[in-house]
C-alpha positions as a Markdown table, in Angstrom:
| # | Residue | x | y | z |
|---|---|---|---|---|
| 1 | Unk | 125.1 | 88.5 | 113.8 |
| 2 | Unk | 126.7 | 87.0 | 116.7 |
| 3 | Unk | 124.9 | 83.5 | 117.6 |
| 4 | Unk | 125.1 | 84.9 | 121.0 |
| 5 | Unk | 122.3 | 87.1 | 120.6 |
| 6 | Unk | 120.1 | 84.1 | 120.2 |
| 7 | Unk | 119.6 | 84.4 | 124.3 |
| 8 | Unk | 117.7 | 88.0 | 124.0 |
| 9 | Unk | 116.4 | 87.8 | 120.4 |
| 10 | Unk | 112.4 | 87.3 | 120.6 |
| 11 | Unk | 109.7 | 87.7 | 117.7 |
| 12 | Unk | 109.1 | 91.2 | 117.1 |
| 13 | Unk | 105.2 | 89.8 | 116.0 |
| 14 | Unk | 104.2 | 87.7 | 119.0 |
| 15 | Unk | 107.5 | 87.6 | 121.1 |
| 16 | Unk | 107.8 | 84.1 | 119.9 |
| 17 | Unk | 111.1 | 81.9 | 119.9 |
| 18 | Unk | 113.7 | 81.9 | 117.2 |
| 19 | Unk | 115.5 | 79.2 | 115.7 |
| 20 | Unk | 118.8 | 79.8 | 113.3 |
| 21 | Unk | 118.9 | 78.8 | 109.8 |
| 22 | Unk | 123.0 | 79.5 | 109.1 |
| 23 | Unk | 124.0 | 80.0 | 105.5 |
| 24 | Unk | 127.1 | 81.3 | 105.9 |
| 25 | Unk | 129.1 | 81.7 | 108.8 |
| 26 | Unk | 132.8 | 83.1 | 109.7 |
| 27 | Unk | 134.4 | 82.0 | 112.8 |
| 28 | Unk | 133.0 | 85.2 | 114.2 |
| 29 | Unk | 129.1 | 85.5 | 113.2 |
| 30 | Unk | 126.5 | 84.1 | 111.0 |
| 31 | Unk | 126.5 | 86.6 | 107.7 |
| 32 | Unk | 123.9 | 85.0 | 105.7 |
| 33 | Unk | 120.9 | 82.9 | 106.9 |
| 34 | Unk | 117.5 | 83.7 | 108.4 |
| 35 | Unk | 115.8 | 83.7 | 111.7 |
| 36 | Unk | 112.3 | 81.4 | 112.4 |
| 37 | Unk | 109.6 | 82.1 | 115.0 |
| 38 | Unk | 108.4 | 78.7 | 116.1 |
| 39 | Unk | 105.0 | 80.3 | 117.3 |
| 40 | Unk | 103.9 | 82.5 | 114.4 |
| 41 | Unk | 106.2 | 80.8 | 111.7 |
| 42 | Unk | 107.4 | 84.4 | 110.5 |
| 43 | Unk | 110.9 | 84.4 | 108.8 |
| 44 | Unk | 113.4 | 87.4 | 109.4 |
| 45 | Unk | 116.3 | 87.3 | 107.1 |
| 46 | Unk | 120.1 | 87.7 | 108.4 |
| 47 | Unk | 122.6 | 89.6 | 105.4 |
| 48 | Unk | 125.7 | 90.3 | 105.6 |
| 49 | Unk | 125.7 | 89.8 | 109.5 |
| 50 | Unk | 122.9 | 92.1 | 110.0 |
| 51 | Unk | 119.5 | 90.5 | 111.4 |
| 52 | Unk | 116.5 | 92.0 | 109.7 |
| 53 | Unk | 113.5 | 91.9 | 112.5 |
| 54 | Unk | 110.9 | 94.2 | 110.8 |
| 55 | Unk | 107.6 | 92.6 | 111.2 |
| 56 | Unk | 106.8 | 91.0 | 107.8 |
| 57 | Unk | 104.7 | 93.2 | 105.7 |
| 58 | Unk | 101.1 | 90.4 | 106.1 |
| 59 | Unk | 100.8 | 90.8 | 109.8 |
């Protein structure tokens, strides 16, 4: 995931903002980490560079 997208990446839950929690990283993207909504405190997990925003299963 390029941190770039961090500018149009919202909480798929309650459009919340993101933070980054980077792992691993390459000089190109974050491949391992996870992504935080501030408002709702859901966690969205980044894997090998691809950002997984499906709504957690309890909401």
């Amino acid at each position: 995931m390029k941190r770039s997208l961090m500018d149009i990446l919202c909480c798929p839950v309650c459009k919340g903002d993101l933070t980054l929690d980077v792992e691993n990283e390459n000089e190109k993207e974050v491949l391992e980490g996870k992504l935080r909504c501030a408002a709702c405190r859901a966690d969205y997990p980044i894997h090998e560079g691809i950002p997984n925003l499906l709504p957690p299963s309890d909401h």
